[in-house]
C-alpha positions in Angstrom: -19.5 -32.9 -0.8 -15.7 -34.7 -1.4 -13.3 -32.5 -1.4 -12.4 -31.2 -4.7 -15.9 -32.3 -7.1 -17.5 -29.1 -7.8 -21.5 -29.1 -8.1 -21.1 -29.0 -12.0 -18.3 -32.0 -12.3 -21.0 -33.6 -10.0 -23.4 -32.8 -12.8 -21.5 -34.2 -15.4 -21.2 -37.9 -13.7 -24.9 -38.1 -12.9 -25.5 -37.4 -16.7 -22.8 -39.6 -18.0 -24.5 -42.2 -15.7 -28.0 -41.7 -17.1 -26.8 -42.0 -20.8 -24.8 -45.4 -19.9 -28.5 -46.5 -18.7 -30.4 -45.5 -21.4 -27.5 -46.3 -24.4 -26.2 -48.8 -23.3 -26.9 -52.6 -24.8 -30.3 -53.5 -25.7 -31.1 -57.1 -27.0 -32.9 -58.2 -30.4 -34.3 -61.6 -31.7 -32.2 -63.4 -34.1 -33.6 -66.6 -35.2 -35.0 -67.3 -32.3 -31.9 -66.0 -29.9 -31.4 -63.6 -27.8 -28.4 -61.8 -29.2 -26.7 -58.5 -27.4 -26.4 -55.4 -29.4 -25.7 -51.9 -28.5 -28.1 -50.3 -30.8 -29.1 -47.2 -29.3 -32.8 -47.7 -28.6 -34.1 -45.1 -25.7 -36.2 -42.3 -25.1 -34.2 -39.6 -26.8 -34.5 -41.6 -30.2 -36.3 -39.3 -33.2 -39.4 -40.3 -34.5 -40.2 -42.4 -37.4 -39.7 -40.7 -40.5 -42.6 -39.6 -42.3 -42.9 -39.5 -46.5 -43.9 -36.2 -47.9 -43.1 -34.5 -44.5 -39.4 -35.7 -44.4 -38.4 -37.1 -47.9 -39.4 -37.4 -51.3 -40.2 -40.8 -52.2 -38.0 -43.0 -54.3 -39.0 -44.3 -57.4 -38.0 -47.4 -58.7 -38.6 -47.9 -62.0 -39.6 -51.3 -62.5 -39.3 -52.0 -58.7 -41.7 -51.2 -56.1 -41.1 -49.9 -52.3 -41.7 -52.9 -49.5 -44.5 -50.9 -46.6 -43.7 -51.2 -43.2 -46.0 -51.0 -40.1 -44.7 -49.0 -36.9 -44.8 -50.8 -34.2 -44.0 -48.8 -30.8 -41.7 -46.2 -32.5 -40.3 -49.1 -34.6 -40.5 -49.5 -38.5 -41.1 -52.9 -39.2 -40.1 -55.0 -42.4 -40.6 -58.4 -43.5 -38.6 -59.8 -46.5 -39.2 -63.1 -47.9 -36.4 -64.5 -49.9 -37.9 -66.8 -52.6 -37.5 -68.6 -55.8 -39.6 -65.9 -58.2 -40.2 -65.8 -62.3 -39.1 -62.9 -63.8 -39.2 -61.0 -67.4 -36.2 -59.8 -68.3 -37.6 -58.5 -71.4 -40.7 -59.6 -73.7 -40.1 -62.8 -74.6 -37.5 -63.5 -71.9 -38.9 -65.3 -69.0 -36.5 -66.7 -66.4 -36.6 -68.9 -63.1 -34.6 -66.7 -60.4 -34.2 -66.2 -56.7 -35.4 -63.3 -54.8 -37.5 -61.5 -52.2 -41.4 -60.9 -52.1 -42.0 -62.4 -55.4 -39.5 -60.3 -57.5 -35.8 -59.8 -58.6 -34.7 -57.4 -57.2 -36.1 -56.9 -53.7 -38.5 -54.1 -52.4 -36.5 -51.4 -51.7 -36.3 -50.2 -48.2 -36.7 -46.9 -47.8 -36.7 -45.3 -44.2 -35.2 -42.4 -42.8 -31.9 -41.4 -40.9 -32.6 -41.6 -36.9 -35.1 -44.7 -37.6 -35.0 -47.9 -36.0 -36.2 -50.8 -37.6 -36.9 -54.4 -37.3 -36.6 -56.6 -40.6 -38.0 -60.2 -40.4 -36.6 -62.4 -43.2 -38.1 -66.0 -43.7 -36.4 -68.5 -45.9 -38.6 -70.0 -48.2 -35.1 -71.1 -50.3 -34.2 -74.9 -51.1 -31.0 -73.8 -49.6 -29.9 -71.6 -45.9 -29.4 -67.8 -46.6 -28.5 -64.7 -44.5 -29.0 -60.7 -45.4 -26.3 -58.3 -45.8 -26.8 -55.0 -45.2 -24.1 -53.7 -47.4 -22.9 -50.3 -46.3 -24.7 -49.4 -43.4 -23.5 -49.2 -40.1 -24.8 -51.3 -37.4 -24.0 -53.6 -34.1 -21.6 -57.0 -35.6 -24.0 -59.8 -35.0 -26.4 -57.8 -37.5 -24.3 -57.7 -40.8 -25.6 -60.8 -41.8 -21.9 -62.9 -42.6 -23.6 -66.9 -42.2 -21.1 -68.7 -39.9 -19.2 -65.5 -39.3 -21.9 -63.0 -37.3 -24.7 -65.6 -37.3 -26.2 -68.5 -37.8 -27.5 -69.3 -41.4 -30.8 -68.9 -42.1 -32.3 -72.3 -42.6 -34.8 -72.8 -45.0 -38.5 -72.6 -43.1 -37.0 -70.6 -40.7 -37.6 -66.6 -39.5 -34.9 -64.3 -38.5 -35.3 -60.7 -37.3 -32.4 -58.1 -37.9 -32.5 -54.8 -35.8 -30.8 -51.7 -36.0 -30.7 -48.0 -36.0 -29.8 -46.2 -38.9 -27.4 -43.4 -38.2 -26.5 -42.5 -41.4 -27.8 -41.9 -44.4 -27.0 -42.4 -48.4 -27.8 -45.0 -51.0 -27.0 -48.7 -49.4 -28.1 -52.3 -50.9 -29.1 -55.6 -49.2 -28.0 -59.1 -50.6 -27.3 -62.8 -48.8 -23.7 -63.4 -47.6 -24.3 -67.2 -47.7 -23.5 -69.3 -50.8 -23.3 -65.5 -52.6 -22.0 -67.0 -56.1 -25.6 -68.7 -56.6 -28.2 -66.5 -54.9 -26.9 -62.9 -56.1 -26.3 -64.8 -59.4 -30.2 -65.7 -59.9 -31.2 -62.8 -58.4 -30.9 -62.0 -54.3 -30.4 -58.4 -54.3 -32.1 -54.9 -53.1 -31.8 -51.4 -52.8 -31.8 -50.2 -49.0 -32.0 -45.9 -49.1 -31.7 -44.0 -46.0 -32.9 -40.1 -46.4 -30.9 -37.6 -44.7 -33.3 -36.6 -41.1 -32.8 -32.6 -42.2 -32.4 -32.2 -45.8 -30.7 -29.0 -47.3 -32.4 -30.0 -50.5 -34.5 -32.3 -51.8 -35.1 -33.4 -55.0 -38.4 -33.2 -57.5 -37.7 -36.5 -58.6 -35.6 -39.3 -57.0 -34.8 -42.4 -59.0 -33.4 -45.8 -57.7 -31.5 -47.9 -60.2 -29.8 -51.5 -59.3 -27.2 -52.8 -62.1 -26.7 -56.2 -62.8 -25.2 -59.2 -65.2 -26.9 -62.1 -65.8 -26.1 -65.9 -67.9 -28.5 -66.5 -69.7 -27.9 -68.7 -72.6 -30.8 -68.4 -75.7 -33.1 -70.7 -75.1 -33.1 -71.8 -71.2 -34.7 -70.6 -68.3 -32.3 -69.9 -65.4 -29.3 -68.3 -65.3 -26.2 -69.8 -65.0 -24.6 -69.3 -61.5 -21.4 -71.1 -62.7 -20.6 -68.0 -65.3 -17.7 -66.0 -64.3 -17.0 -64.0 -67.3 -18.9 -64.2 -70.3 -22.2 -62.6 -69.2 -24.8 -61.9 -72.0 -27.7 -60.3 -70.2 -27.2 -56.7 -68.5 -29.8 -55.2 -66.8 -31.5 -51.9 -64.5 -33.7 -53.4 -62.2 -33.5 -56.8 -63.6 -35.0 -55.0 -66.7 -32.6 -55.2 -70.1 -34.0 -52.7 -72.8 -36.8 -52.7 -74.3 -38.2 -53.7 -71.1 -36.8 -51.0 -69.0 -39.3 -48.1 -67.9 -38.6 -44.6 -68.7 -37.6 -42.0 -66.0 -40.1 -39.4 -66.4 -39.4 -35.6 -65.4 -40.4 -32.4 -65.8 -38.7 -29.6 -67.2 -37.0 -27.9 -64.5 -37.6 -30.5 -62.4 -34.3 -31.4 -59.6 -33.3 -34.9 -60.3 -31.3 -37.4 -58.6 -30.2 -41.0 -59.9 -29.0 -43.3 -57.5 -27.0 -46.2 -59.1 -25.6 -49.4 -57.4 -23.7 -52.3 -58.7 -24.2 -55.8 -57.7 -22.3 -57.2 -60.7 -20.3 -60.0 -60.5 -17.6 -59.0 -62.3 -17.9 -55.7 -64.4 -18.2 -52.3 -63.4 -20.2 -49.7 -65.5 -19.4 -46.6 -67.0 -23.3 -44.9 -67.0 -23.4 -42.3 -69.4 -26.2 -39.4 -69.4 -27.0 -37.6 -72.8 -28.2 -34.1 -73.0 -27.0 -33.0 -69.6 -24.5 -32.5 -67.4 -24.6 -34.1 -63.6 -22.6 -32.9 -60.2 -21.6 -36.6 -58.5 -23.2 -36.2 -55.0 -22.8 -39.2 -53.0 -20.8 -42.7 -52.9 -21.8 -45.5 -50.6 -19.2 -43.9 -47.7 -22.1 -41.2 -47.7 -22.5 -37.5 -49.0 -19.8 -35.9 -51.1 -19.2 -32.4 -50.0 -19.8 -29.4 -52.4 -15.9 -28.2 -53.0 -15.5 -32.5 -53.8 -17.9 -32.8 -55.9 -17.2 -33.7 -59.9 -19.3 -32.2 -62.7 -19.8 -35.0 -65.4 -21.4 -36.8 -68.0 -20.7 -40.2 -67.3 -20.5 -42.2 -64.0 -18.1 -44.8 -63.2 -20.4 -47.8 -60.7 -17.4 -50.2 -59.3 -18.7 -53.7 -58.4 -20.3 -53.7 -54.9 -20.5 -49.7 -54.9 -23.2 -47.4 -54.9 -22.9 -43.4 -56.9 -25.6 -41.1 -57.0 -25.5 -37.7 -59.0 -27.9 -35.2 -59.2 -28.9 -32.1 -62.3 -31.8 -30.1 -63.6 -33.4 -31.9 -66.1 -33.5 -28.4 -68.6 -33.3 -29.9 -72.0 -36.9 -31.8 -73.2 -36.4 -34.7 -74.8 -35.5 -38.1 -74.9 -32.4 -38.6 -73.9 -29.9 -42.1 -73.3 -28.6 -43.1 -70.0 -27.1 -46.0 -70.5 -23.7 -48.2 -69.6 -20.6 -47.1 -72.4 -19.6 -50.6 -72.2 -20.5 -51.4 -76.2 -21.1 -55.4 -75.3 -23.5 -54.1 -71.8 -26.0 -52.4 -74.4 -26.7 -55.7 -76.3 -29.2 -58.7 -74.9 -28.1 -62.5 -75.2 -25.1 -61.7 -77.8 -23.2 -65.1 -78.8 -19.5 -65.5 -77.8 -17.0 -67.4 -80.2 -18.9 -65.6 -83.4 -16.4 -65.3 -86.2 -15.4 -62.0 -87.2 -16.7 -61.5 -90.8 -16.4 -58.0 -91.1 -15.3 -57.0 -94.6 -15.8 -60.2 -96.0 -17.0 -60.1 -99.6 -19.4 -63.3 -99.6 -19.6 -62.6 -103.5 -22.3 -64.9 -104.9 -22.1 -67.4 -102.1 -26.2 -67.2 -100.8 -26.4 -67.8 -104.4 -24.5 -71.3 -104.2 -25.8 -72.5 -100.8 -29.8 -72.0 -101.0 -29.9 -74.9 -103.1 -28.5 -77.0 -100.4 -29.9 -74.5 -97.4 -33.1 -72.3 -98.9 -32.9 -69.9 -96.1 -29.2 -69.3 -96.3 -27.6 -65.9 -96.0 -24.3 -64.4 -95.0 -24.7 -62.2 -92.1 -22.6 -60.0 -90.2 -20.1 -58.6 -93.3 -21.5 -55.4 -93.3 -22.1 -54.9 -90.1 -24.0 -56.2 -87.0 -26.5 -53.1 -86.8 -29.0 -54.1 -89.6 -29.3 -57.7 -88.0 -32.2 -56.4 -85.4 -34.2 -55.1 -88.6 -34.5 -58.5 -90.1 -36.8 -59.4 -87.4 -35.0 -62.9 -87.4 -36.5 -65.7 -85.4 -35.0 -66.6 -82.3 -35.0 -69.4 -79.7 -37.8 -69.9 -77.6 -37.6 -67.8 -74.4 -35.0 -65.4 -76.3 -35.1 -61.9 -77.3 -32.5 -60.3 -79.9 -29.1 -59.3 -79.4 -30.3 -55.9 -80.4 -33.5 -53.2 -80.7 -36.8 -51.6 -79.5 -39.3 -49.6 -80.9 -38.6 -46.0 -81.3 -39.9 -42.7 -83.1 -37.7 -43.0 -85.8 -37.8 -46.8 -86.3 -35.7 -49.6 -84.3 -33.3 -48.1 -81.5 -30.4 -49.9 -82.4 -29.7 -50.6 -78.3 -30.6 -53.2 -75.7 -29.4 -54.2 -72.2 -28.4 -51.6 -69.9 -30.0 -49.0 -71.2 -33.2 -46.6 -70.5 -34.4 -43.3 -71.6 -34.9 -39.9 -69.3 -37.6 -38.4 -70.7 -37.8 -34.5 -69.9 -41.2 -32.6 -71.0 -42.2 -28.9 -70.2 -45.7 -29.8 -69.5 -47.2 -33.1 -68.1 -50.1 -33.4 -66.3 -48.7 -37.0 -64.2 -45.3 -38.5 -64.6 -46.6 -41.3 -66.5 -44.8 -42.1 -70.1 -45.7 -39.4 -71.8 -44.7 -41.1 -74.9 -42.2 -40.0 -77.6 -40.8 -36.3 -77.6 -42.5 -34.7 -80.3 -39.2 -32.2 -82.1 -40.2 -28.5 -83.0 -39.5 -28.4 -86.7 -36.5 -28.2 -88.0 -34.2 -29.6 -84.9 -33.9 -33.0 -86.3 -31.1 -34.6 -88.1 -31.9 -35.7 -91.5 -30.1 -36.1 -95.1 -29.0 -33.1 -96.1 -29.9 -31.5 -99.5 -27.6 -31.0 -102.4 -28.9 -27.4 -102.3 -27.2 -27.1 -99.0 -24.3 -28.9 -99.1 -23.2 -27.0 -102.2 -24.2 -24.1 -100.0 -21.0 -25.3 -98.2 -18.9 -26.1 -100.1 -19.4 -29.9 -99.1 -17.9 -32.6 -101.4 -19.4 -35.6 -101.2 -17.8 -38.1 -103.1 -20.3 -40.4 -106.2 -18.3 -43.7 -105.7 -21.0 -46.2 -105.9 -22.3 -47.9 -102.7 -20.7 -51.4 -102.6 -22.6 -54.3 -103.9 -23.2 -56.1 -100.2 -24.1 -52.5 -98.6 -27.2 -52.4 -100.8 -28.3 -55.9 -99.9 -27.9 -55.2 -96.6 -30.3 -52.3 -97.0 -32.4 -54.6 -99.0 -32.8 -56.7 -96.0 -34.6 -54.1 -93.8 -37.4 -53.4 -96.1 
């Protein structure tokens, strides 16, 4: 033995040998290519995660999860980017873009440690490429067209694959002609569980935030919008036509929110609990970080994810506190008539217009219970069915529903209140009780009708 190499330095080089071997660069097929990656496929790599064993599965309300098949310790994918119809809503059906016959995507779901192989064919009028936004993984498979690869030209297969060695809440979405195919659609949710949970949650939602175009009446949204968006959506669902998230008292819950916006971020607000903010797209948050709050800022392009007991029953809000992201297809360049006194001017104009009537003077809230027609392929700017009549809502907006005793976490329905725990008017017996003054100056005049209206 050379002077001065003890039998354990000699040790060391032989392993640091082996591991160059077996790490080192490995190849995958892009579009037909042979492109060099240094992925870190070799015999020391963990097996494929297993649902149920490893992690609780994500729900996606609205959405579904794309399968896989394992192919010699592989999880393999294949998304199909596509133009799709979609329902935004009843009575809202739209032309869109996006992958496996819906807006947005399967969501990928696989497990820290995995490697996986995801085939994407073009079936576009147009090239595209797939983003995998937030994960980390070899250059030439980030999916930038013309920067890390070729585009993906329409007819044509490409194959992306990677090891994931991380794990958080991550999206997909194309990185060629981005302004068009996000706008009509191109998006997905891409989770990676942690390998060795501390915890895991009862029930683990999935939740993708977007702005649509879509002016009353057509059936594609605009691409070319760059501020004035009029359709906000969870899963390319605006309210009434998002699902509930269903939980049972007690239950550990986790909500995962990203934001593929164009422009607008969203403040998500939770009623009837509190929430510690767990994770951002850079990955877990730890414990002595952590926020305890109520509502949930999303930037554009970022993911949050916060997690709470769910140990009030009920049904309770979460929605986006911007006031114009809870309403569906709202006009821009409306005048403001508010506090305008129309006096008898329906009166004057039916003759001339027999369904005339001043709107909006006393408020926008008691349009929705007019039931008003609307354009073909539209849905109001306002409302859904609830318990105690129309939910004066739409857009970005769904409902946690919490119940102490359900058989399945299917919609249980409306939350029945024990007596006595719901806000009504209050009787003159109690508010002289009180001492509450309430003042007998007569409703005004276009108050009434308004109330009129909704009978």
């Amino acid at each position: 033995m050379a002077k001065g190499i003890s039998r354990r330095h000699m040790l060391r080089l032989t392993a640091c040998g082996l591991t160059a071997a077996t790490v080192g660069s490995v190849t995958a097929l892009v579009g037909g290519a042979r492109a060099r990656t240094t992925g870190e496929r070799g015999p020391y790599r963990p097996a494929a995660g297993e649902l149920g064993k490893d992690y609780t599965p994500i729900i996606t309300p609205n959405g579904w999860t794309l399968p896989y098949k394992i192919v010699d310790g592989v999880k393999v994918f294949h998304l199909i980017a596509e133009p799709v119809q979609h329902e935004f809503a009843p009575g809202l059906v739209c032309d869109c873009w996006g992958y496996n016959g819906t807006t947005p995507g399967p969501t990928i779901e696989v497990v820290e440690g995995d490697r996986v192989r995801i085939y994407v064919t073009n079936r576009l009028p147009e090239p595209t490429s797939v983003h995998w936004h937030g994960i980390l993984l070899p250059n030439g498979m980030d999916g930038v067209a013309g920067l890390t690869q070729k585009p993906i030209a329409p007819g044509e297969t490409f194959a992306y694959e990677f090891t994931l060695r991380q794990h958080g809440t991550h999206m997909y979405h194309p990185h060629f002609d981005e302004m068009t195919q996000m706008a009509l659609g191109m998006q997905g949710l891409f989770i990676i569980h942690p390998r060795n949970p501390q915890r895991r949650p009862d029930r683990d939602f999935a939740i993708l935030l977007n702005e649509w175009r879509i002016d009353p009446g057509t059936r594609r949204p605009n691409p070319n919008e760059m501020v004035d968006f009029n359709v906000f959506t969870m899963n390319s669902k605006a309210f009434p036509g998002t699902a509930p998230l269903v939980a049972r008292l007690g239950d550990r819950v986790k909500i995962r929110l990203v934001n593929l916006s164009a422009t607008d971020h969203h403040p998500i607000h939770l009623h009837g609990h509190q929430f510690s903010i767990t994770e951002t797209d850079g990955g877990q948050i730890p414990a002595s970080a952590q926020q305890v709050e109520s509502t949930v800022l999303v930037p554009v392009g970022s993911a949050r994810a916060f997690e709470f007991v769910a140990d009030a029953p009920g049904d309770w809000a979460l929605h986006c506190h911007m006031t114009h992201h809870i309403m569906n297809q709202m006009g821009h360049g409306l005048p403001n008539m508010i506090g305008i006194q129309p006096g008898n001017l329906d009166e004057q104009v039916r003759p001339l217009l027999p369904a005339y009537m001043t709107m909006g003077h006393t408020g926008m809230g008691e349009m929705a219970r007019m039931s008003m027609p609307v354009p073909p392929n539209s849905i109001p700017m306002q409302g859904g069915p609830g318990p105690f009549g129309l939910i004066d809502m739409g857009g970005m907006l769904t409902v946690l529903k919490v119940r102490e005793h359900l058989a399945s976490y299917d919609d249980p329905g409306w939350y029945v209140h024990p007596r006595g725990t719901v806000a009504d008017v209050a009787s003159p017996e109690a508010l002289r009780r009180d001492g509450i003054a309430v003042s007998t100056t007569a409703v005004p005049a276009e108050a009434q009708q308004g109330n009129r209206h909704q009978h």
